[in-house]
N, C-alpha and C positions, 0 to 999 in steps of 0.2 A: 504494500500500500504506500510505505514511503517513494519509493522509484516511482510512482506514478504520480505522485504531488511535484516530486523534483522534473520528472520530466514535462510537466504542467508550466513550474515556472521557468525552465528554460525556455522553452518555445515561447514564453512571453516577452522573454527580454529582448528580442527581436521589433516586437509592437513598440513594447515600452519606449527604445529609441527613439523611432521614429515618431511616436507622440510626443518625448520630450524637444527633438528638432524644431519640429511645428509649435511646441509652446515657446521656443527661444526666439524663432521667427516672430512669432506674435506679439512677444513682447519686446523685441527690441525694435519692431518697426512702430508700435506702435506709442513706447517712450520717447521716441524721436517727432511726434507728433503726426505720422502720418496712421488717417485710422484705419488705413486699407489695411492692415497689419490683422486686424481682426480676424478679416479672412481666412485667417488660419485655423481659425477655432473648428469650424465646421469640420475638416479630416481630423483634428483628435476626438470629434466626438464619436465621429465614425470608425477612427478605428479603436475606440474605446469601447463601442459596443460591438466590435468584431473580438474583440479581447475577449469581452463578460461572455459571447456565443462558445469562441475556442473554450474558456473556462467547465462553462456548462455541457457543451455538448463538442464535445473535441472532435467526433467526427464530421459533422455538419462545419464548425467552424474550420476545420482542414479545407472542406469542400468550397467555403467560400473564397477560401484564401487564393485558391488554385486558381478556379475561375475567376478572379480579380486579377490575376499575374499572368492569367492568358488573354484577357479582357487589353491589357495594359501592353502585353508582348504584339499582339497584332493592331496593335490603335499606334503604338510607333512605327512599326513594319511598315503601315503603314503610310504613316506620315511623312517617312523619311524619302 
């Protein structure tokens, strides 16, 4: 049961990151007076509730991740 807590919060510290990036982003653009900085809030909330999914239902929140990362892999394909 341990091994399955630890490997719960590894897979998070991944998220964690990039929710902290995005609150660095938000706050330092939005110390400097610009409030477009804000904007940032919105992708930690989301991936805050991808967090509490992976937490709760770690297969479903796997599933999402995928498909967000393939969603992401062909939206630049094909952009570029």
């Amino acid at each position: 049961m341990k091994t399955v807590r630890g490997l719960k919060i590894a897979a998070m510290i991944p998220l964690g990151f990039m929710a902290l990036i995005l609150l660095i982003f938000a706050v330092g653009e939005s110390v400097g007076g610009d409030l477009s900085g804000l904007m940032h809030l919105l992708p930690v909330v989301l991936v805050g509730l991808v967090a509490w999914l992976c937490w709760k239902r770690p297969l479903w929140g796997g599933i999402l991740l995928l498909a967000g990362a393939i969603f992401e892999a062909v939206f630049f394909w094909i952009s570029v």
